[in-house]
C-alpha positions, 0 to 999 in steps of 0.5 A, a space after each residue: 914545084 914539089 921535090 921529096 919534101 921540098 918546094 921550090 918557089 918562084 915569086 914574080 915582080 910585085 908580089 909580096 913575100 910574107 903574103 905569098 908564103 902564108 898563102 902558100 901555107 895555107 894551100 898547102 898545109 904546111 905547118 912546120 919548115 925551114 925557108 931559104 931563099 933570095 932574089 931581088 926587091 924594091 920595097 921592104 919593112 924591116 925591124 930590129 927588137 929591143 927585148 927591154 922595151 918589148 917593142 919592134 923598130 921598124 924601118 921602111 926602105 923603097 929603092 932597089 936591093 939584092 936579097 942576098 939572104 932570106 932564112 926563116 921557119 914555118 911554126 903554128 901558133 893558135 892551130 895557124 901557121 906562123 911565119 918568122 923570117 930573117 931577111 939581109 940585103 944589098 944596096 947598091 954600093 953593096 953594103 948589107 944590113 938586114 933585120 926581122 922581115 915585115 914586109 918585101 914586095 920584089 922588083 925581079 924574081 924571088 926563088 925560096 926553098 921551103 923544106 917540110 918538116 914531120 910534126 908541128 911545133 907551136 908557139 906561145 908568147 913569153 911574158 918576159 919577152 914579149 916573143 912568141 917562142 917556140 913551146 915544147 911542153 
């Protein structure tokens, strides 16, 4: 559902999150926005980047959590959109933990705002990192 420049998104049990938004986007032509969201998932790959090493540790979990927190951005990268999301979850003795968001397929529901943005912003890889960072010239 679409409100002013905002959709309301609503994901069912075993779709994949990641996959769904770039769909969307497509679909869409969203290029540029802000997502926020929460819900609920039972498998998810996370990971944590080590600047030095230029590399992700990536950790794979498979049992029920509450997505307490789902916050990223929409950029465009070689003229495509580009999806950077954040994700914090819940087990269940209630301890969070969290990191670069991979891959979340939900067990519940997943509810996520996108809000479009006016304009593009691009990205370009930075060398020193090795992120893909947003490129203002």
């Amino acid at each position: 559902k679409k409100i002013e420049n905002t959709y309301v998104l609503v994901l069912e049990r075993k779709e994949e999150i990641l996959t769904c938004l770039n769909q969307f986007c497509e679909k869409e032509k969203v290029f540029t926005a802000k997502i926020e969201g929460l819900g609920a998932c039972d498998h998810v790959n996370i990971s944590v980047y080590d600047v030095e090493k230029q590399v992700f540790h990536r950790k794979d979990f498979d049992q029920p959590f509450e997505i307490t927190s789902l916050i990223g951005n929409i950029s465009t990268m070689d003229g495509r959109p580009y999806l950077h999301l954040h994700i914090t979850l819940a087990d269940e003795n209630l301890h969070c933990f969290g990191g670069h968001l991979n891959e979340c397929v939900v067990s519940a529901t997943a509810e996520l705002y996108v809000t479009v943005l006016n304009g593009t912003v691009e990205r370009k890889k930075d060398p020193e990192t090795g992120f893909n960072l947003f490129d203002f010239n």
